[in-house]
PAKETI-974126 format. One record per residue: residue in one letter; x, y, z of N, C-alpha, C in turn. Coordinates in steps of 0.001 Angstrom, whole numbers, padded with zeros to 6 digits, always signed. Example, Ala and Ser with C-alpha at 12.3 -4.5 7.8 and 13.67 -1.06 7.14 Angstrom:
<atoms>
A+013190-005690+007800+012300-004500+007800+013200-003300+007800/S+012850-002250+007080+013670-001060+007140+012900+000030+007870/
</atoms>
This chain:
<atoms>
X+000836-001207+000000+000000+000000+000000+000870+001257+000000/X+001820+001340+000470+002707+002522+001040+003426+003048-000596/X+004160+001753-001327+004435+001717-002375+003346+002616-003368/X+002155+001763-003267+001670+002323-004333+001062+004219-004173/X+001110+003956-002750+000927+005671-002551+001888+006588-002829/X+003192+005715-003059+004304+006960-002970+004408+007030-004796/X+003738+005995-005213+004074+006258-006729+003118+006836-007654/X+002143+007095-006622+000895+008039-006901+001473+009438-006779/X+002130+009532-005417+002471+011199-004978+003678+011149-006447/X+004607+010067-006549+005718+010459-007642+005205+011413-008847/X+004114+010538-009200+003597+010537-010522+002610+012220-010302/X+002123+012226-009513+002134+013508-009426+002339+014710-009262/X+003512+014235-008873+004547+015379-008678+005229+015560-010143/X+005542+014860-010526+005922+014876-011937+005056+015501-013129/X+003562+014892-012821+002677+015610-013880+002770+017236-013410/X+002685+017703-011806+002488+019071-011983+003752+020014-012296/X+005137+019452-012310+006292+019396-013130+006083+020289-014458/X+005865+018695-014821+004902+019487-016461+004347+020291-016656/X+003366+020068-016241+002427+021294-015968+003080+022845-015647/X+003775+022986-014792+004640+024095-014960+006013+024302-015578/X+006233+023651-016321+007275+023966-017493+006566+024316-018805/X+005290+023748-018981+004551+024497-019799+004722+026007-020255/X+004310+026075-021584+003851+027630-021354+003108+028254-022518/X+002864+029474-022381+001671+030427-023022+002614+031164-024604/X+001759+030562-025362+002690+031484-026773+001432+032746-026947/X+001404+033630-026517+001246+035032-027170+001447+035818-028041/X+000869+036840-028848+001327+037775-029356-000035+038619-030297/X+000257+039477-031348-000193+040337-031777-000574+039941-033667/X-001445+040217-034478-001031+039956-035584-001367+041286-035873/X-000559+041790-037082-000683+043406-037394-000655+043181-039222/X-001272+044055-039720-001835+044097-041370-000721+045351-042137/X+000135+044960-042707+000722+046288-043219+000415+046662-044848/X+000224+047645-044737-000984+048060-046152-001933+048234-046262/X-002809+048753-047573-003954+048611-047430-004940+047785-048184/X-005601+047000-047309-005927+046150-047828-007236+046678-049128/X-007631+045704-050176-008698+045912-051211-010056+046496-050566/X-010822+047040-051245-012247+047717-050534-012897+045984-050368/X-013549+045896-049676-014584+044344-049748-015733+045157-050555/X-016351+043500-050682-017334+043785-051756-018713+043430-051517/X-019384+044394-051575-020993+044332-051322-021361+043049-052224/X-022017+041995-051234-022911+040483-051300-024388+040949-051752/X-024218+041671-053399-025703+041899-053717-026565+040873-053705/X-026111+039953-054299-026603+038455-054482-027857+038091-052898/X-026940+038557-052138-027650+038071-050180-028512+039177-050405/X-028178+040654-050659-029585+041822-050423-030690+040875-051643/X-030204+041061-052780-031325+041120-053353-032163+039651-053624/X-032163+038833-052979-032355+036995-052236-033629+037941-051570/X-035294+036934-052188-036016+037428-051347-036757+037003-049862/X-035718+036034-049558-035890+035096-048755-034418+035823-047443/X-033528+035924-047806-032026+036362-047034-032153+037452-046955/X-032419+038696-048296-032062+039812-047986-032754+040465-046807/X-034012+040354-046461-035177+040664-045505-034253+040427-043931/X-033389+039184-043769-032511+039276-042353-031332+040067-042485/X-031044+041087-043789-029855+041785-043334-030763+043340-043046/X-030105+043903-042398-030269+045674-042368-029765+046226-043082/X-028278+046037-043748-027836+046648-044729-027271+045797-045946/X-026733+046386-046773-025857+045830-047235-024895+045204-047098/X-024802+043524-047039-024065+042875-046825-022639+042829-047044/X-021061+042319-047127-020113+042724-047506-019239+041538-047268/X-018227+041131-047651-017240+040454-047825-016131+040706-046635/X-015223+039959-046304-014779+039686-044794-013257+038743-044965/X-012503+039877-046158-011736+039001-046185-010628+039917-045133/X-010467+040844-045118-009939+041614-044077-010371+042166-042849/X-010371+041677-042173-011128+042408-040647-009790+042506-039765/X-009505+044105-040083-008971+044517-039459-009236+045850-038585/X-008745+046077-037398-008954+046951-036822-008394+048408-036940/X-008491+049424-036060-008174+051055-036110-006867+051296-036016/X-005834+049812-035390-004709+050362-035380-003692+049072-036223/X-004562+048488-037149-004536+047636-037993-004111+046215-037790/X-004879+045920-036794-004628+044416-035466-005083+043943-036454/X-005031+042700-037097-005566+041741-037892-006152+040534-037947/X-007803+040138-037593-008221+039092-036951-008106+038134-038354/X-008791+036763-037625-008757+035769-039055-007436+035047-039149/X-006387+035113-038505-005394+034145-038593-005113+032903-038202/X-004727+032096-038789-004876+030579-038103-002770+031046-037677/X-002975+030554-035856-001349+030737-035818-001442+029286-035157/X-000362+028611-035231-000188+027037-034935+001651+027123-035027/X+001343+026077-034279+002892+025405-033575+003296+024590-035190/X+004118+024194-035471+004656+023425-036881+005938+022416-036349/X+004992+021321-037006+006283+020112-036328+006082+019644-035012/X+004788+019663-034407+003933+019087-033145+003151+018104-033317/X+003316+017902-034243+002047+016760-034572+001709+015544-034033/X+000660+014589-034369+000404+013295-033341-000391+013349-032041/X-000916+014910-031548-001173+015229-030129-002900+015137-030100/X-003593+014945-031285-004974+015730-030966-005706+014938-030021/X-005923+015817-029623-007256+015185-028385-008567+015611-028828/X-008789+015902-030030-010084+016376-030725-011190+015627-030886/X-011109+013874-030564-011946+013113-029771-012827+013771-028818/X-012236+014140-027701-012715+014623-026492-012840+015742-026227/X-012627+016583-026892-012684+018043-027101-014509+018743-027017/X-014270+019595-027093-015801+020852-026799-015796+020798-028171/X-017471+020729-028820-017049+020836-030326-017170+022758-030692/X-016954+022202-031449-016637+023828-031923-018038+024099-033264/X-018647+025683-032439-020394+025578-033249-020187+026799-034191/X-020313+026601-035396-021069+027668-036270-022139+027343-036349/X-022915+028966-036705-024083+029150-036762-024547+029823-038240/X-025304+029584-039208-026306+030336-040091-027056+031509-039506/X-026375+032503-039923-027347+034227-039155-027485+034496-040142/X-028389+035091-040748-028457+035815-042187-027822+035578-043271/X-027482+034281-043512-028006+033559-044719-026303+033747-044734/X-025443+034164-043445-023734+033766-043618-023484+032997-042420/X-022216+032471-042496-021620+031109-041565-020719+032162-040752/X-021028+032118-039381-020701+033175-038340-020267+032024-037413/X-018698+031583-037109-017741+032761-037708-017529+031987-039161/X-016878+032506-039502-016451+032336-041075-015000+031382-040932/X-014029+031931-039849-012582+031469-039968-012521+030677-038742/X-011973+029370-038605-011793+028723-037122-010630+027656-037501/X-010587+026992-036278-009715+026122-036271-010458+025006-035442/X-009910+023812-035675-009941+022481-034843-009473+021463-034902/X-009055+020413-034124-008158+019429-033945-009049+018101-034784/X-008040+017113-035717-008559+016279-036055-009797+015266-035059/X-010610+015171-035618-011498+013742-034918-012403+014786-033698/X-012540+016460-033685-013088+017170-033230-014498+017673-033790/X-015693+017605-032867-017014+017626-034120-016951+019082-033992/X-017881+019180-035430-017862+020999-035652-019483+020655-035366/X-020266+021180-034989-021877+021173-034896-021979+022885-035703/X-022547+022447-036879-023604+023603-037527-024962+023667-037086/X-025010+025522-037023-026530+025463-036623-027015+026032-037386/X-028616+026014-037628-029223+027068-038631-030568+027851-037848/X-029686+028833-037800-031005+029881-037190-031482+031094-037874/X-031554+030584-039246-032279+031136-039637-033715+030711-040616/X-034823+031269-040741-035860+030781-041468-035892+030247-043081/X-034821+030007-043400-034977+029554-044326-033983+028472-044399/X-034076+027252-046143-033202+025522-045760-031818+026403-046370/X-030523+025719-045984-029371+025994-046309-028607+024194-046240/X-027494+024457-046955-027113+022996-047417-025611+022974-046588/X-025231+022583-045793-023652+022329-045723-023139+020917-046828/X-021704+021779-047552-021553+021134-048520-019851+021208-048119/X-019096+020210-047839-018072+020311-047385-016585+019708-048264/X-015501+020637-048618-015033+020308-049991-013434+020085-049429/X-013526+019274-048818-011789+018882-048629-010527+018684-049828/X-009473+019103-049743-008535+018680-050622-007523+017959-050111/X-007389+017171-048815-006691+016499-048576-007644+014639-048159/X-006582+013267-049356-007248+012387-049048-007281+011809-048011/X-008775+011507-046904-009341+010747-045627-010197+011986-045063/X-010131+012802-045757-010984+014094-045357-012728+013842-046169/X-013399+013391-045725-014722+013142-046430-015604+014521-046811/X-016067+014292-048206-016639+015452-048658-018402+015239-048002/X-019180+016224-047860-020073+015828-047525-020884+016731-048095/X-022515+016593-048091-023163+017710-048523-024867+017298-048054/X-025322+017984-046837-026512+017960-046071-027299+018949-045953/X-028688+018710-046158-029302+020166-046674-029970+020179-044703/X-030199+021220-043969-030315+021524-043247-031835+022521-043075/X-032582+022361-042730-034143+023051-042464-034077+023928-041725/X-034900+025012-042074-035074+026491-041219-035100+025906-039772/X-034381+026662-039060-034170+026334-037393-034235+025174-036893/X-034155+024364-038050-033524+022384-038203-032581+021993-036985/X-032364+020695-036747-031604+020049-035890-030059+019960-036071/X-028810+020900-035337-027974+020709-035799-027268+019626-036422/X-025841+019645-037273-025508+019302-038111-023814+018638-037712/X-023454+017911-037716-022025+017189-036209-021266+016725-038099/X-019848+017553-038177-019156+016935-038940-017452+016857-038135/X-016743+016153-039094-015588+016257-038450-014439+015495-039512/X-013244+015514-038825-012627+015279-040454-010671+014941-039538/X-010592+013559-040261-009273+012516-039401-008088+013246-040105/X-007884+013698-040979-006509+014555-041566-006416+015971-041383/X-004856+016531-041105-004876+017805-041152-005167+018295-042193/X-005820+019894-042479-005597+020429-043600-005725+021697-043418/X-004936+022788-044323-005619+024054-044014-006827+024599-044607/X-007235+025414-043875-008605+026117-044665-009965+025054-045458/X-010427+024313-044593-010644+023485-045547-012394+024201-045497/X-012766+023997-046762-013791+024565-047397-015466+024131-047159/X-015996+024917-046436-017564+024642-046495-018276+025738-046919/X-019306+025095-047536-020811+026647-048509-021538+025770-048446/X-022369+026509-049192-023735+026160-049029-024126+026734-050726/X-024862+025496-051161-024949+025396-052444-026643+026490-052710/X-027708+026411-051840-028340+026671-051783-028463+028683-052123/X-027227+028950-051572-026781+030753-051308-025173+029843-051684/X-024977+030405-052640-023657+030700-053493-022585+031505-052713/X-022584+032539-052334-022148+033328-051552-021641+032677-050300/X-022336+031975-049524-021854+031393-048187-020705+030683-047992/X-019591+031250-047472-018580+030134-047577-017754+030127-045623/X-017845+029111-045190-016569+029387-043952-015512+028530-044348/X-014365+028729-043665-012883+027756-043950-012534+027395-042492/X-012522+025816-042359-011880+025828-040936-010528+024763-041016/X-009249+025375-040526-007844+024691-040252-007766+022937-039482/X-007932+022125-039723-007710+021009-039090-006627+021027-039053/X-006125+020529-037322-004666+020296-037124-004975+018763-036228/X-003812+018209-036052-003844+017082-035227-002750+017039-034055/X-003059+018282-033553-002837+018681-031942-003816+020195-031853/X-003251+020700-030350-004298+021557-029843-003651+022844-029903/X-002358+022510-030593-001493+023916-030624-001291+024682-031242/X-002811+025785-031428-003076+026556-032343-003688+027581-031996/X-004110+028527-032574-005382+029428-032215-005754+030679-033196/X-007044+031243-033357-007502+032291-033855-007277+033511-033553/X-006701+034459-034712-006854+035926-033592-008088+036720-033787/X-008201+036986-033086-009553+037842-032681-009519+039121-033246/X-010493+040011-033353-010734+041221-033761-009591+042694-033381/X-009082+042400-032138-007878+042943-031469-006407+042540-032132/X-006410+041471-033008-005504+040490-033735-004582+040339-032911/X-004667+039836-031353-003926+039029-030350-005030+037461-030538/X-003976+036888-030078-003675+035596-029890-002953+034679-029285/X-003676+033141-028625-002974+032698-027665-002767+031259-027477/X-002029+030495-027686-001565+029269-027594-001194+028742-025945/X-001820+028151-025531-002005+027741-024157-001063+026512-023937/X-000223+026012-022868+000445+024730-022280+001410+024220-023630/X+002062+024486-023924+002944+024633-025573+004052+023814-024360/X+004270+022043-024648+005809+022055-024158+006708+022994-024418/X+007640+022933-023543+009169+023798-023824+010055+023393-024909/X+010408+024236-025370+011423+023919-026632+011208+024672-027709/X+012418+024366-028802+012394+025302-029900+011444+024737-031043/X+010798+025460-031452+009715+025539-032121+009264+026940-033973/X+008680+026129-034376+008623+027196-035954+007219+027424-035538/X+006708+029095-035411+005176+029165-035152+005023+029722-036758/X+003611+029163-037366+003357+030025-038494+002235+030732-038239/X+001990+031567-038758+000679+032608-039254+000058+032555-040409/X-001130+032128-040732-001841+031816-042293-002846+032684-042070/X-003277+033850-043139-003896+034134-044016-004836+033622-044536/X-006111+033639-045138-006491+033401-046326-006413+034738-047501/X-006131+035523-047124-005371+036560-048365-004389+036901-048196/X-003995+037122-046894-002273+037926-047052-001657+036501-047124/X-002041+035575-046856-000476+034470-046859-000062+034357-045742/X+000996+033547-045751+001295+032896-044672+003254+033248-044033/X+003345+033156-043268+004624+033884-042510+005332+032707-041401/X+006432+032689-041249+006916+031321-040127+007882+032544-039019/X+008034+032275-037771+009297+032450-036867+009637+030742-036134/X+010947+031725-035779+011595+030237-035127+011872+031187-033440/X+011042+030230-032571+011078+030479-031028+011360+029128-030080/X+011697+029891-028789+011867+029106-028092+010856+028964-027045/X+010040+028664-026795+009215+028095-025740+009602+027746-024421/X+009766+028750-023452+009298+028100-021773+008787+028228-020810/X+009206+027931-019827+008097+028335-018759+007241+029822-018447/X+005988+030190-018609+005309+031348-018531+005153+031617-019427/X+005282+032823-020339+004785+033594-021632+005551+033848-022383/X+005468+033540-023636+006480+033757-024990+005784+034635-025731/X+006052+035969-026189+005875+036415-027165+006174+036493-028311/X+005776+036406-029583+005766+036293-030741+004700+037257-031070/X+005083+038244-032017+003852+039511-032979+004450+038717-034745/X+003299+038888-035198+003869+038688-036857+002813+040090-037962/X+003718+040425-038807+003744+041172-039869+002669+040768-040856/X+002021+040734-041480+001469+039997-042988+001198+041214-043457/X+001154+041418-044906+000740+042674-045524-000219+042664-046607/X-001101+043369-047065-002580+043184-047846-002078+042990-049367/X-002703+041836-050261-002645+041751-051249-003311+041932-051769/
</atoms>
């Protein structure tokens, strides 16, 4: 008995070890240039079924950037981590149908992680899902006004991988499959944050879906690493 208690306390002493050698990758994404005007989604106003849930004129979202040109929409991920996902057991990760667009538009998630689509809005929309990497299954499910969500998910990494809706032409989101958890979105502020990152040297990238994509080489350890990256408007 004594044994097995002390190799309980070992073993836990060791995991919280880990646990604090861990650490936090941080930083900033910033837009240099100016990016293209976006483009009014006449197609969604003048839909007499969609246009009625917008207030205005709808618009394109390939740049959302902010006042001091923080740049949301980036997929930033660890490179050369692979093998880790716990996307089995993971929280799934929900888009929603609001006005006849896929809110959010840009995400990320770990292989074998369900995405649940919702549709809240009054009219049918189709998820139609267009992978380019093979074991990634294409799919395509038409979904009913304020219908029963929609659970997909997908065993290979890939970037950006492609869902619309055939129904509204216009509708498109892209979400990053990785197969670990060491990634994240930047937000509207274009900070971003990578949580429990073992220690060590590491290539973080930054992807785009218009500016492209950017690499640094860091070192990772205990507490907070900063990393900011550059991308500029094409």
């Amino acid at each position: 008995m004594k044994k097995t208690s002390s190799l309980i306390i070992v073993a836990g002493i060791v995991a919280a070890l880990q646990g604090i050698r861990a650490g936090d990758i941080t930083g900033t994404i910033t837009l240099k240039g100016t990016p293209p005007a976006e483009k009014e989604i006449t197609p969604l106003k003048d839909d007499a079924n969609c246009g009625k849930l917008q207030s205005t004129v709808p618009t394109t979202h390939f740049y959302v950037a902010g006042p001091k040109a923080q740049l949301a929409d980036v997929i930033v991920s660890v490179v050369g981590i692979s093998g880790q996902s716990k996307g089995a057991s993971a929280q799934p990760l929900v888009i929603d149908q609001k006005g006849c667009e896929y809110t959010p538009q840009i995400q990320a998630v770990q292989t074998d992680q369900k995405i649940m689509i919702k549709n809240s809005d009054p009219v049918l929309h189709n998820i139609h899902t267009l992978p380019a990497v093979a074991g990634n299954s294409e799919k395509n499910q038409a979904q009913a006004p304020n219908g029963p969500d929609l659970t997909f998910s997908f065993a290979k990494p890939e970037p950006f991988l492609k869902f619309k809706c055939d129904v509204h032409p216009w509708m498109f989101a892209w979400i990053s499959v990785f197969d670990h958890p060491f990634f994240a979105v930047s937000g509207k502020d274009g900070t971003f944050k990578i949580a429990n990152v073992p220690p060590g040297k590491y290539k973080i990238q930054a992807a785009h879906r218009k500016a492209g994509t950017t690499t640094q080489d860091i070192e990772v350890k205990e507490g907070e690493t900063k990393v900011d990256f550059t991308l500029e408007a094409k």
